[in-house]
LOGU-385015 format. One record per residue (C-alpha): residue number from 1; residue in one letter; x, y, z. Coordinates in nm, 4 decimals, always signed. Example, Ala and Ser with C-alpha at 12.3 -4.5 7.8 and 13.67 -1.06 7.14 Angstrom:
% LOGU-385015
+-----+--------+----------+----------+----------+
! num ! residu !       xx !       yy !       zz !
+-----+--------+----------+----------+----------+
!   1 !      A !  +1.2300 !  -0.4500 !  +0.7800 !
!   2 !      S !  +1.3670 !  -0.1060 !  +0.7140 !
+-----+--------+----------+----------+----------+
***
This chain:
% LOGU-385015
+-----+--------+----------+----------+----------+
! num ! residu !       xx !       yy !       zz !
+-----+--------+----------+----------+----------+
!   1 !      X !  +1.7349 !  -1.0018 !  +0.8551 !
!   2 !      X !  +1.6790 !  -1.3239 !  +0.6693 !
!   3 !      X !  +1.4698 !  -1.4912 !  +0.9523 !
!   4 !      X !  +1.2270 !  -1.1729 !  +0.9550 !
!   5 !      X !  +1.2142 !  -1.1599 !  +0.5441 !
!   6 !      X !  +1.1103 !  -1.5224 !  +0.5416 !
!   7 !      X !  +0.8568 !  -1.4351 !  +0.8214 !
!   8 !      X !  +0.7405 !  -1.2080 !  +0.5876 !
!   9 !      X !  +0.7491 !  -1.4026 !  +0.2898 !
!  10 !      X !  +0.5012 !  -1.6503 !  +0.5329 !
!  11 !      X !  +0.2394 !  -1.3826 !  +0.5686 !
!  12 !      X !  +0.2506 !  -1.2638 !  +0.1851 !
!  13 !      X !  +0.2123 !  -1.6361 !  +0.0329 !
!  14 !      X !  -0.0710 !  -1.7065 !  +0.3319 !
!  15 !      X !  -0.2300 !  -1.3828 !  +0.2256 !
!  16 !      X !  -0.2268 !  -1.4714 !  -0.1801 !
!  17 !      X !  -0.3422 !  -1.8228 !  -0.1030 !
!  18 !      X !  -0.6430 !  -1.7688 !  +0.0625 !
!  19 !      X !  -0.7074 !  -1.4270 !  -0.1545 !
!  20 !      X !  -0.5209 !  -1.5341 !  -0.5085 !
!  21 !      X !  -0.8015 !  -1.4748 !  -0.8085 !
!  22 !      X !  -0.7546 !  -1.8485 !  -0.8750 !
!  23 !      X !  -0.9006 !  -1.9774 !  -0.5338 !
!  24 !      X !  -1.1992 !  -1.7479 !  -0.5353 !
!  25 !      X !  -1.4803 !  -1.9442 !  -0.6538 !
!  26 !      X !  -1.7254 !  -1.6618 !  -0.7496 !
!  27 !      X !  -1.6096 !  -1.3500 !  -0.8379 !
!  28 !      X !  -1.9085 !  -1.1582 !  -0.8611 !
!  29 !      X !  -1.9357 !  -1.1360 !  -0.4737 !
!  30 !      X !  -1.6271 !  -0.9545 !  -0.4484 !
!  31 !      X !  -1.7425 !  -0.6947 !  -0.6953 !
!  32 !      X !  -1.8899 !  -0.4079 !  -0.5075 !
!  33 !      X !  -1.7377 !  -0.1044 !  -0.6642 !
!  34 !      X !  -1.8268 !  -0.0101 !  -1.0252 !
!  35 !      X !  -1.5991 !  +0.2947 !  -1.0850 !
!  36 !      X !  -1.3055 !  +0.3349 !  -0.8485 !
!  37 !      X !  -1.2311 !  +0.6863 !  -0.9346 !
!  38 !      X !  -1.5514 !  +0.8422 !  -0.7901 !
!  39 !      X !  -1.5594 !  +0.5674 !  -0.5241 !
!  40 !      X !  -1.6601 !  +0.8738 !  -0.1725 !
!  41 !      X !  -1.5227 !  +0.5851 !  +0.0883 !
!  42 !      X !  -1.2397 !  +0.7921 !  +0.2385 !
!  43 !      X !  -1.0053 !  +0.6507 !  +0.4609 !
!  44 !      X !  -0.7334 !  +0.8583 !  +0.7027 !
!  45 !      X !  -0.3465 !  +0.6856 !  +0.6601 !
!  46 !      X !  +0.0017 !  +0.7715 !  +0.6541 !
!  47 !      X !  +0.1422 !  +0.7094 !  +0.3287 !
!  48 !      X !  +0.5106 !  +0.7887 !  +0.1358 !
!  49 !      X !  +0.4376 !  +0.8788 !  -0.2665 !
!  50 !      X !  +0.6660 !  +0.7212 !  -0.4848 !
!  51 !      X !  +0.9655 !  +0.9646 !  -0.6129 !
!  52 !      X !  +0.9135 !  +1.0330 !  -0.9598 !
!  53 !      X !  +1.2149 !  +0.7668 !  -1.1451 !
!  54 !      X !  +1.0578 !  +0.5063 !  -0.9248 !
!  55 !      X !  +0.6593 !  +0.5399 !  -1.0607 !
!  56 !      X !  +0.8285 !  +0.5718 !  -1.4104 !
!  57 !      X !  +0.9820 !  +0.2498 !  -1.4145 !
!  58 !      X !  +0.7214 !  +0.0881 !  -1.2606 !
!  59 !      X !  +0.4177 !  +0.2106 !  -1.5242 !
!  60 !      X !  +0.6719 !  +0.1434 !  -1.7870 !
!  61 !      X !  +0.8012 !  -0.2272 !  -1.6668 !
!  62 !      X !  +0.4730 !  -0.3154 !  -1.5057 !
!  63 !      X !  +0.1329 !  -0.1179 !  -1.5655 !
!  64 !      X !  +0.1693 !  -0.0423 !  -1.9296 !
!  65 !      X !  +0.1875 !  -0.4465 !  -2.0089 !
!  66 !      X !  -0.0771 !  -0.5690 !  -1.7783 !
!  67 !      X !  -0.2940 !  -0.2956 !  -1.8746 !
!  68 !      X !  -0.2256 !  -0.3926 !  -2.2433 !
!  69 !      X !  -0.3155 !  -0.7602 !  -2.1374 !
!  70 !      X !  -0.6706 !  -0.6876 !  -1.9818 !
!  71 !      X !  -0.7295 !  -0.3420 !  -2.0322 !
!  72 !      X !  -1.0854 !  -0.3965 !  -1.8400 !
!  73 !      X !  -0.9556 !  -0.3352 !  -1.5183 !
!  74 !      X !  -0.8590 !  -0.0153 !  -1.3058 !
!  75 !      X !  -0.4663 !  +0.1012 !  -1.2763 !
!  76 !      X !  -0.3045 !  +0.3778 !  -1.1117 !
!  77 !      X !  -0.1309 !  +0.6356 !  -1.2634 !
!  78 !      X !  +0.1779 !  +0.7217 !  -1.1836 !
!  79 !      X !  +0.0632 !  +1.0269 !  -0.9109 !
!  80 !      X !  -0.1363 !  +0.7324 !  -0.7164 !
!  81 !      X !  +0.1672 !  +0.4781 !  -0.6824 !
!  82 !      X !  +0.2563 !  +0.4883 !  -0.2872 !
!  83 !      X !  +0.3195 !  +0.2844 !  +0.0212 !
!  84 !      X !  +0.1028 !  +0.2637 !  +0.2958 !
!  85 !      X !  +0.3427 !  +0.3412 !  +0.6092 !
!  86 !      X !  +0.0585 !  +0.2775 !  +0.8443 !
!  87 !      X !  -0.3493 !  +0.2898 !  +0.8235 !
!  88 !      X !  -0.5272 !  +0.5244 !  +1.0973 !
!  89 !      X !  -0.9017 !  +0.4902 !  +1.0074 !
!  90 !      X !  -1.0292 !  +0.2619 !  +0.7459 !
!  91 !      X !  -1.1408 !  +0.3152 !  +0.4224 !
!  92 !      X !  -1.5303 !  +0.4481 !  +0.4962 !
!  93 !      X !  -1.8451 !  +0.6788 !  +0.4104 !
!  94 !      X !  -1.9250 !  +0.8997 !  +0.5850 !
!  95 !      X !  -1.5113 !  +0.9320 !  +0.6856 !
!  96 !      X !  -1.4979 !  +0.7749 !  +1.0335 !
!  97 !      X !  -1.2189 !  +1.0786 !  +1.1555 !
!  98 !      X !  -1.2307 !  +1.4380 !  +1.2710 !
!  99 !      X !  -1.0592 !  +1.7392 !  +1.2106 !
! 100 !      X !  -0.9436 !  +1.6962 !  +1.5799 !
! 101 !      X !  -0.7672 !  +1.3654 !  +1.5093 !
! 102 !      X !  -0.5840 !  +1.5034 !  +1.2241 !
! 103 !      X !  -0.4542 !  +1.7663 !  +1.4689 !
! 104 !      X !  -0.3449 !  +1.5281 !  +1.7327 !
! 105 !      X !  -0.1477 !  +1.3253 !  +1.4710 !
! 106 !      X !  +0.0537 !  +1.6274 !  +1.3908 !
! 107 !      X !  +0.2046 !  +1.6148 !  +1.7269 !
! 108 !      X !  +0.3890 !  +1.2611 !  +1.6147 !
! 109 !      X !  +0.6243 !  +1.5200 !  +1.4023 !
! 110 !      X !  +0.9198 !  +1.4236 !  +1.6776 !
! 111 !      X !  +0.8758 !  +1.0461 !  +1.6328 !
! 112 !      X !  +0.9298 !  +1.0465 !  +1.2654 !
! 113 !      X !  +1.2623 !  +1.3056 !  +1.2818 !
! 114 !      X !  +1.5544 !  +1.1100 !  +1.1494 !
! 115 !      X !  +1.4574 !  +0.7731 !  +1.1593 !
! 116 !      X !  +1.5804 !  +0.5929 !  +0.8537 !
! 117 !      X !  +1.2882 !  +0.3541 !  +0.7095 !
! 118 !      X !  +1.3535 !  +0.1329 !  +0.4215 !
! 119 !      X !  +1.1619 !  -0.1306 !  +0.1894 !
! 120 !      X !  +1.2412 !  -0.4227 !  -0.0402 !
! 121 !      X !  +1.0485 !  -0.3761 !  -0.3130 !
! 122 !      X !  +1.0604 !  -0.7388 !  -0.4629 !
! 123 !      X !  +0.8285 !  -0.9212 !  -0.6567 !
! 124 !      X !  +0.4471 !  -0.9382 !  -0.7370 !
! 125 !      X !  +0.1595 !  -1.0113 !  -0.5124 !
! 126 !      X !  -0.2002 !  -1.1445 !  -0.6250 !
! 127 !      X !  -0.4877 !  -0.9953 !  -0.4369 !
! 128 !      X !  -0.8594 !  -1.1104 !  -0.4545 !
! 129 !      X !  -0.9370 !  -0.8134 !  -0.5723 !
! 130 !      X !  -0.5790 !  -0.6493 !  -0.7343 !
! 131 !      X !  -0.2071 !  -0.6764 !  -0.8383 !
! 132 !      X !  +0.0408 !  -0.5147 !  -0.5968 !
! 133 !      X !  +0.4602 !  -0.5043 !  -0.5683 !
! 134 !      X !  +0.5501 !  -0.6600 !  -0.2356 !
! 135 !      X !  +0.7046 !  -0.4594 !  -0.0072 !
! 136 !      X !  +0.9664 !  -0.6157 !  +0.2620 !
! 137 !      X !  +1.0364 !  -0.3843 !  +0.5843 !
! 138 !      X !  +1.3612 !  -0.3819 !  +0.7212 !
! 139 !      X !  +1.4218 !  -0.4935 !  +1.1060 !
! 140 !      X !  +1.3898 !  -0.0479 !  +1.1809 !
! 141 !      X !  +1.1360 !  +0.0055 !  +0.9794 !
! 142 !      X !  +0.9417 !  -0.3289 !  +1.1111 !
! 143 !      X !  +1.0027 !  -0.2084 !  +1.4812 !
! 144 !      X !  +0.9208 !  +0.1776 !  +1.4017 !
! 145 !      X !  +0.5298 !  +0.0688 !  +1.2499 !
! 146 !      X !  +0.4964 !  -0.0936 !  +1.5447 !
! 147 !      X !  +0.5848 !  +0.1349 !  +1.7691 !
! 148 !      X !  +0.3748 !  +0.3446 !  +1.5742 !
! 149 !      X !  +0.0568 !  +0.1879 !  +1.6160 !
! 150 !      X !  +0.1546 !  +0.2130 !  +2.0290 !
! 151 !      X !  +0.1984 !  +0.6069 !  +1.9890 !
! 152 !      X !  -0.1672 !  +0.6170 !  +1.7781 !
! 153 !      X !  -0.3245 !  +0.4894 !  +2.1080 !
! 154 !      X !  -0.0979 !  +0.6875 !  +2.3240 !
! 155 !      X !  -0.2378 !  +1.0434 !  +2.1083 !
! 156 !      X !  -0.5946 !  +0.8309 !  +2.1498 !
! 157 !      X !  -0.6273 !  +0.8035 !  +1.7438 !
! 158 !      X !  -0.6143 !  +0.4079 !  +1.7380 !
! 159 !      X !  -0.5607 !  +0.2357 !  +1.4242 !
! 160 !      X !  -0.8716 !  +0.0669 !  +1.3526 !
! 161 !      X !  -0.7163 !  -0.1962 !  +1.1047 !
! 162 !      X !  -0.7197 !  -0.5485 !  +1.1563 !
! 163 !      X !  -0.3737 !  -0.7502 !  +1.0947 !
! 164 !      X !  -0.2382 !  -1.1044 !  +0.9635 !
! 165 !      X !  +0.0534 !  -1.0601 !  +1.2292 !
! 166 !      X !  +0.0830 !  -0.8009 !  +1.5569 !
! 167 !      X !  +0.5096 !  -0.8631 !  +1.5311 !
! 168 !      X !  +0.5617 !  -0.8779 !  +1.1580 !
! 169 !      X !  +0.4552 !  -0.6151 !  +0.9228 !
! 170 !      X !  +0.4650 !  -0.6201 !  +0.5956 !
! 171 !      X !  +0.4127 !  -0.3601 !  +0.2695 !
! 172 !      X !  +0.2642 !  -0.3203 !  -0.1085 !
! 173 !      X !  +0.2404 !  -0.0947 !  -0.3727 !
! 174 !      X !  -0.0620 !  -0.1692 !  -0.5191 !
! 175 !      X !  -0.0619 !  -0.1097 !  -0.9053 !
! 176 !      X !  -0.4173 !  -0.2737 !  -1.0031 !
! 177 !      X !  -0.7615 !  -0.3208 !  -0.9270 !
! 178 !      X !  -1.0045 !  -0.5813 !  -1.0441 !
! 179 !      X !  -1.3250 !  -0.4932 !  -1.2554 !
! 180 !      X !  -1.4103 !  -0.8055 !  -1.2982 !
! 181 !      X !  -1.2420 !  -1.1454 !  -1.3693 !
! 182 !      X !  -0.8949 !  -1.1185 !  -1.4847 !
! 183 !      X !  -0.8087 !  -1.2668 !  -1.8496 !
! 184 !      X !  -0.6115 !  -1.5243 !  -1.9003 !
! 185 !      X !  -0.3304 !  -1.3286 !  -2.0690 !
! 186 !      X !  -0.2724 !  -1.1132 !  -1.7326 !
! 187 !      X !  -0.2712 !  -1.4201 !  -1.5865 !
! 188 !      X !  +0.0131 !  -1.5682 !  -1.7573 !
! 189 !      X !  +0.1794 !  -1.2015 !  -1.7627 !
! 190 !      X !  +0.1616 !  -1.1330 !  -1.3907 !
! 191 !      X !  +0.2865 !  -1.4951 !  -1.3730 !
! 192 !      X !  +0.5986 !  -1.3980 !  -1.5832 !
! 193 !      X !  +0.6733 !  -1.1093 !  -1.3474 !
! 194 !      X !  +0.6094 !  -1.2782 !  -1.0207 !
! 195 !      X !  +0.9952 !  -1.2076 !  -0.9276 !
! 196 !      X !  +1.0552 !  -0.8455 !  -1.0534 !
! 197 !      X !  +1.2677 !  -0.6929 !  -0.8365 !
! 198 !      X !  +1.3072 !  -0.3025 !  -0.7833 !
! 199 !      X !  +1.5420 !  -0.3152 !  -0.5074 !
! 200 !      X !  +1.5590 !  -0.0904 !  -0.1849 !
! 201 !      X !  +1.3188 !  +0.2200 !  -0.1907 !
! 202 !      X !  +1.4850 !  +0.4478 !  +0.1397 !
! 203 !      X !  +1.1492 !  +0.6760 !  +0.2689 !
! 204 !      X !  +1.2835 !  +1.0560 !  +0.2879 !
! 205 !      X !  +0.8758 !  +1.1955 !  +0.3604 !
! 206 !      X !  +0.5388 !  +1.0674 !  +0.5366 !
! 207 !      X !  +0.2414 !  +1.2439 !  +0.3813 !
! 208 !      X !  -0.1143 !  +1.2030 !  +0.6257 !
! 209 !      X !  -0.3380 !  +1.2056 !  +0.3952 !
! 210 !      X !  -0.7148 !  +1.1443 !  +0.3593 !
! 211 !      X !  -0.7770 !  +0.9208 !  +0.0182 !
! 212 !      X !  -1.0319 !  +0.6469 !  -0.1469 !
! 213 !      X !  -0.9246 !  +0.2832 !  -0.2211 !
! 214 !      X !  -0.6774 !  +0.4067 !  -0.5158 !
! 215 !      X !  -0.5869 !  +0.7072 !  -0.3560 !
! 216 !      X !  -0.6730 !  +0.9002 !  -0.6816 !
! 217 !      X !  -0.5620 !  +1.2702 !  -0.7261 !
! 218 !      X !  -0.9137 !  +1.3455 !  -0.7288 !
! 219 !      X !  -0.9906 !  +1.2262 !  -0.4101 !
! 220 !      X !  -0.6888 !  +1.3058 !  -0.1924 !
! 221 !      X !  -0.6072 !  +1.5279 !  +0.0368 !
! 222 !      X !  -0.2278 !  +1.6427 !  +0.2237 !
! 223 !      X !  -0.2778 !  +1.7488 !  +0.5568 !
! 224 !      X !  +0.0798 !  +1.7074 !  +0.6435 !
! 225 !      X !  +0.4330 !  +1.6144 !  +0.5976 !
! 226 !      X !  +0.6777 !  +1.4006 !  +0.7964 !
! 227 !      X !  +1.0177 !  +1.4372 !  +0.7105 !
! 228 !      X !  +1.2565 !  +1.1319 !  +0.8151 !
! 229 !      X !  +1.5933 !  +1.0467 !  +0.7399 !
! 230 !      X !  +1.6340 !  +1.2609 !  +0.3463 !
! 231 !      X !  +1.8161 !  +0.9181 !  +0.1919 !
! 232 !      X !  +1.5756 !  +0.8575 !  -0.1557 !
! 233 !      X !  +1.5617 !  +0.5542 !  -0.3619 !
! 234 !      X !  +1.8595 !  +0.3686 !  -0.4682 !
+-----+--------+----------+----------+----------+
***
């Protein structure tokens, strides 16, 4: 386990280095949407919603001080906070997906029957364009996304995603996007919390949805449930 967490820990500071607000030299070119709740780019993606205790602590330890900090950027609410199990189309307009694909992927309801997946949620990670918790995959929950992305092509519903590493994965719960430059007192707050740690979330159910970038209420749609191993968050 520790060899595979420090692979992970690779990708995550190679990710923040070349994408960290600090190394970006002009801002304004990564500044393309104006109001993330209307944003119509949908994407397709298999995603577990946060159980209720778990978004509470996190607005309350985490989003309610940054947001005091810089309140001109864009955070979720507590209905948005998820983890992306695995993309299936990217985020686009018009939706690059079809009714049909979304009834293929229901056929995958045998793959994802007991399996036990399980994330360590530890510790903040700087985006070029957000704030998310990182999100560590255990070895079964590593080997299951991957095997994953083998039954998307076997169904013929690829993902279309593009990834740092085709053996390691790793997760996020993003909590924050960027407006515009972030102040210098989110800074130094996101800075304080770089190593918050909210221990082990277990996944008990994989929603497919269709959502934009923030995966707003507003703008997201169930199509269906998985239901793995029924273990919650401890």
């Amino acid at each position: 386990m520790h060899d595979l967490i420090k692979r992970q820990e690779e990708i995550f500071a190679s990710l923040e280095k070349f994408s960290s607000y600090g190394n970006v030299p002009d801002f304004a070119k990564r500044k393309e949407i104006q109001d993330y709740v209307n944003d119509d780019r949908i994407c397709l993606t298999l995603i577990y919603f946060l159980p209720e205790g778990l978004r509470k602590e996190i607005y309350e330890r985490i989003i309610i001080p940054l947001q005091k900090a810089d309140k001109n950027q864009y955070y979720y609410p507590p209905e948005s906070l998820h983890i992306t199990i695995n993309n299936i189309k990217i985020i686009s307009n018009p939706p690059n997906f079809k009714s049909d694909d979304i009834t293929k992927l229901k056929y995958l309801e045998s793959y994802f029957k007991g399996i036990k997946l399980e994330f360590l949620l530890n510790g903040l990670f700087i985006m070029s364009n957000g704030i998310a918790i990182k999100a560590y995959p255990n070895f079964t929950t590593n080997d299951f996304v991957l095997n994953l992305r083998d039954k998307l092509k076997e169904i013929n519903v690829p993902d279309d995603k593009s990834y740092f590493s085709d053996e390691v994965i790793i997760g996020n719960v993003t909590i924050c996007r960027f407006y515009s430059q972030p102040n210098d007192e989110l800074k130094q707050l996101v800075t304080k919390m770089k190593k918050i740690n909210l221990g082990q979330l277990k996944i008990q159910k994989i929603s497919l949805i269709s959502a934009n970038l923030v995966c707003h209420p507003d703008k997201t749609k169930i199509f269906h449930q998985f239901k793995s191993s029924p273990t919650g968050h401890s």
